[in-house]
Structure formats: C-alpha cells, structure tokens
Rosetta silent file (secondary structure, phi, psi, omega in degrees, C-alpha in Angstrom):
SEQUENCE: XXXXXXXXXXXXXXXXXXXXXXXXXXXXXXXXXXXXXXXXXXXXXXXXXXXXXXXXXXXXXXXXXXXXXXXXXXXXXXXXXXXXXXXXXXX
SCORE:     score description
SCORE:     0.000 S_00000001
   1 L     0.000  -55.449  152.962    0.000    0.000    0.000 S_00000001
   2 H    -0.034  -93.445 -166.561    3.170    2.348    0.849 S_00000001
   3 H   -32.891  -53.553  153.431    4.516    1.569   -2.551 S_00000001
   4 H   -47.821  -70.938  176.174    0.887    3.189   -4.080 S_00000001
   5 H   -30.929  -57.496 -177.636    1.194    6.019   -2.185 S_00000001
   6 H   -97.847   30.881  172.455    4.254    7.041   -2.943 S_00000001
   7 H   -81.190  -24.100 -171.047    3.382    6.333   -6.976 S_00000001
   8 L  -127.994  108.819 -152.480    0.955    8.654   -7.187 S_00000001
   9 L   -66.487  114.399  175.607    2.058   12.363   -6.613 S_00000001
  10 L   -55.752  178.797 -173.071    0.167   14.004   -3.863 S_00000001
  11 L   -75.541  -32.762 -166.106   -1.916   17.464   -4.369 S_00000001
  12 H   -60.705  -74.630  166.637    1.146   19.388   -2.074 S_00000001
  13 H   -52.315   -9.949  162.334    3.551   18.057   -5.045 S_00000001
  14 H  -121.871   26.307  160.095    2.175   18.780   -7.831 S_00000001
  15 H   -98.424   -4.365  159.781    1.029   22.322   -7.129 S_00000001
  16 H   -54.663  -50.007 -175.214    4.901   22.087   -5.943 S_00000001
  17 H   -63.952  -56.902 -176.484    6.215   20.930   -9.127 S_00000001
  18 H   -28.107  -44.250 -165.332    3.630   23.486  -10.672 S_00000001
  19 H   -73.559  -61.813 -167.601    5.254   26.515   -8.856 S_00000001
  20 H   -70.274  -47.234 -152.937    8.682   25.601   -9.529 S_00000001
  21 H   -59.620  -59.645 -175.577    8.656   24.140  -13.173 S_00000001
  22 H   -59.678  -49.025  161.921    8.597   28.068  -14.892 S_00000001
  23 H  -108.251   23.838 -173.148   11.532   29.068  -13.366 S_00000001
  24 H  -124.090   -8.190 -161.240   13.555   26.549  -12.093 S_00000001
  25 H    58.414  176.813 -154.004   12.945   23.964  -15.150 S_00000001
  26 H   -83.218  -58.994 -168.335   12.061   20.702  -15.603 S_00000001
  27 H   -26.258  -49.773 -166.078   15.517   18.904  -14.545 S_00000001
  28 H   -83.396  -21.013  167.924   15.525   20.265  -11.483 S_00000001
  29 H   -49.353  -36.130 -164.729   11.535   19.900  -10.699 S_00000001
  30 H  -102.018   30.661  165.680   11.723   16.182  -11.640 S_00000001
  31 H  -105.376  -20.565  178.797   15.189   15.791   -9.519 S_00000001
  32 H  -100.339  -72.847 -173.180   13.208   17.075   -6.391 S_00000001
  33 L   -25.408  -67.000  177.785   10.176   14.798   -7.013 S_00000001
  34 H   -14.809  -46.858 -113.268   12.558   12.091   -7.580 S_00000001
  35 H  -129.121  -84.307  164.416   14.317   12.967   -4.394 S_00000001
  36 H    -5.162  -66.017  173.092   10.609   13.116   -2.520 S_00000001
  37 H   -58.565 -122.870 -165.518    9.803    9.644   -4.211 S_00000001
  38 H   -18.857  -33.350  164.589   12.935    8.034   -2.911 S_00000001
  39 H   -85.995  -54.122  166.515   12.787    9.399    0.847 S_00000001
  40 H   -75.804    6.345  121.890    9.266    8.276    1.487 S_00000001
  41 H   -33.456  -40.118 -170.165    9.725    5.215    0.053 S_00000001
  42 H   -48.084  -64.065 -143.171   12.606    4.688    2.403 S_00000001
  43 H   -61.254  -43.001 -168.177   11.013    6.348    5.652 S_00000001
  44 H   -74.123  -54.240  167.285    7.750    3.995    5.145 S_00000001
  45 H   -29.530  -38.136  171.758    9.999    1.129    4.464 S_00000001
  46 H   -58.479  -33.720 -161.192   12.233    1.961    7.519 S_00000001
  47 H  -111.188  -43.557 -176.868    9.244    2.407    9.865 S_00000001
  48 H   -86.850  -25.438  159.453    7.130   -0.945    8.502 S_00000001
  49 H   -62.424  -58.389 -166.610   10.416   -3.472    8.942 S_00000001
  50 H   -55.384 -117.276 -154.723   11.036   -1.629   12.435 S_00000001
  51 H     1.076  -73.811  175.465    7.466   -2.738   13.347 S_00000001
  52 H   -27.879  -50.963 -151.989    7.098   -6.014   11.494 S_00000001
  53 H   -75.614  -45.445 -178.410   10.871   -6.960   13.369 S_00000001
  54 H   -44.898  -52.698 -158.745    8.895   -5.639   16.924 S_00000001
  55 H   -71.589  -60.719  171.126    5.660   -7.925   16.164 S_00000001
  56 H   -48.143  -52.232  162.064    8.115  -10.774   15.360 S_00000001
  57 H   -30.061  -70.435 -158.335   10.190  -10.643   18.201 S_00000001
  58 L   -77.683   -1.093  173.541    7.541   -9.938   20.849 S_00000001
  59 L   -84.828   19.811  174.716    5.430  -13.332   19.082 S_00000001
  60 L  -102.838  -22.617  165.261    7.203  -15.312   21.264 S_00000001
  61 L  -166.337  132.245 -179.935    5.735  -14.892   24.024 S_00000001
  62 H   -17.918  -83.777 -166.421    1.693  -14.127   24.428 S_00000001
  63 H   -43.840  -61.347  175.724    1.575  -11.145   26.806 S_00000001
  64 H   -42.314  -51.232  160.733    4.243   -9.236   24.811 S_00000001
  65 H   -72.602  -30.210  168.747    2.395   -9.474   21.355 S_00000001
  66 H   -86.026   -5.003 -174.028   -0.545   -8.271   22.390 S_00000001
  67 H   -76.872  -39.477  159.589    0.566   -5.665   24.525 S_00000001
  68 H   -12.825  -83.871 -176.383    2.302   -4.679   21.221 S_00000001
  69 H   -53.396  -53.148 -177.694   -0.454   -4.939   18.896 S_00000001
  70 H   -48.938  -50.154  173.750   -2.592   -2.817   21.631 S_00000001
  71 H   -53.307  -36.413 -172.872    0.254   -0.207   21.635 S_00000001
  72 H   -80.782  -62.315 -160.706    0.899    0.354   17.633 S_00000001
  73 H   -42.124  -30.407 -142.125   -3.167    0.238   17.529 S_00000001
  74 H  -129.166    9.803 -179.575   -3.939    2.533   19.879 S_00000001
  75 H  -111.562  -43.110  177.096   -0.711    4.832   18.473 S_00000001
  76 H   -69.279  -40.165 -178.164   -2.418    4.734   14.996 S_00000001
  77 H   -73.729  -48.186  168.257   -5.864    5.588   16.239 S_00000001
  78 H   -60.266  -14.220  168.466   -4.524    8.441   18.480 S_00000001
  79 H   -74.240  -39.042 -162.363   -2.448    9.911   15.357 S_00000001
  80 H   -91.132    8.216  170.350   -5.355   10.025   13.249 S_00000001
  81 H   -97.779  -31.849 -177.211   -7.807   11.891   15.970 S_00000001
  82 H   -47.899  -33.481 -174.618   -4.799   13.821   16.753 S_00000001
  83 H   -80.136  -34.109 -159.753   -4.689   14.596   12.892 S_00000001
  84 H   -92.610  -14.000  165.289   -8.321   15.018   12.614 S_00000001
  85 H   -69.203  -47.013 -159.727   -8.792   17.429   15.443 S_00000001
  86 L  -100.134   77.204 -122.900   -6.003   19.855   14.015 S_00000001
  87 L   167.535  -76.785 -127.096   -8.007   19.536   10.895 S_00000001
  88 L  -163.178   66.836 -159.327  -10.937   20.524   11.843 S_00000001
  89 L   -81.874  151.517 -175.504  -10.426   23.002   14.823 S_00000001
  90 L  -115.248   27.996  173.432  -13.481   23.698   17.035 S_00000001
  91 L  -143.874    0.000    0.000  -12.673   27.163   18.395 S_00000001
C-alpha cells in the first residue's frame, strides 16, 4: 500500500512541481520529485520493517504481542484523531 502512495504524486507536489517548473525547469523539478519519491519510500519502508521486526520478536511470548499490537493500535488511532482534530479546529 506504501509503494501506491508514494506512486501517485500528492496534491502538495504537484502544485509544488507546478510553482517551480517556470523558473527553475524541468531537470531540477523532476530531480526534487525524484528525491521526494525516494525518501518516502525509504522512511515507510524503515518504519514498517522496524514494526514487522517488533511484532516478530515480541510473538514469542503471548503477553508481549498483544501488549504490542494494543500499543501500535492505539498509536495509529490516536495519530489520526490527533490529525483530525487539528483539521478541523473547534474554536
């Protein structure tokens, strides 16, 4: 899913590219996408072995994987209210 993501050029990049393109030309516009494309590929790679290797590890014994699983779960669900609150401010 990563690997989609970073295939298909968010809206931030291509009103970047957009911006850029008239005076900076296209080498160097498609040298920063590039350079975009290759660092979030890493960074999600980087961040989904470092889990996967946690999950693996800690599957060894009971208590430890689920205390795990609760922790990344409850770290994903608190990023995205965290995200959706600064979003969608109520004052």
């Amino acid at each position: 899913m990563g690997a989609l993501f970073t295939l298909s050029p968010p809206l931030s990049m291509i009103a970047f590219a957009g911006t850029l393109l008239p005076t900076l030309g296209f080498e160097t516009v498609a040298l920063a996408v590039l350079a975009y494309a290759v660092s979030i590929t890493l960074a999600m790679a980087a961040i989904g072995a470092s889990i996967s290797t946690v999950l693996r590890v800690s599957e060894r014994y009971n208590r430890a994987y689920g205390a795990v699983r609760i922790a990344v779960g409850l770290s994903v669900v608190g990023f995205g209210v965290i995200t959706f609150v600064d979003a969608f401010p109520l004052f």
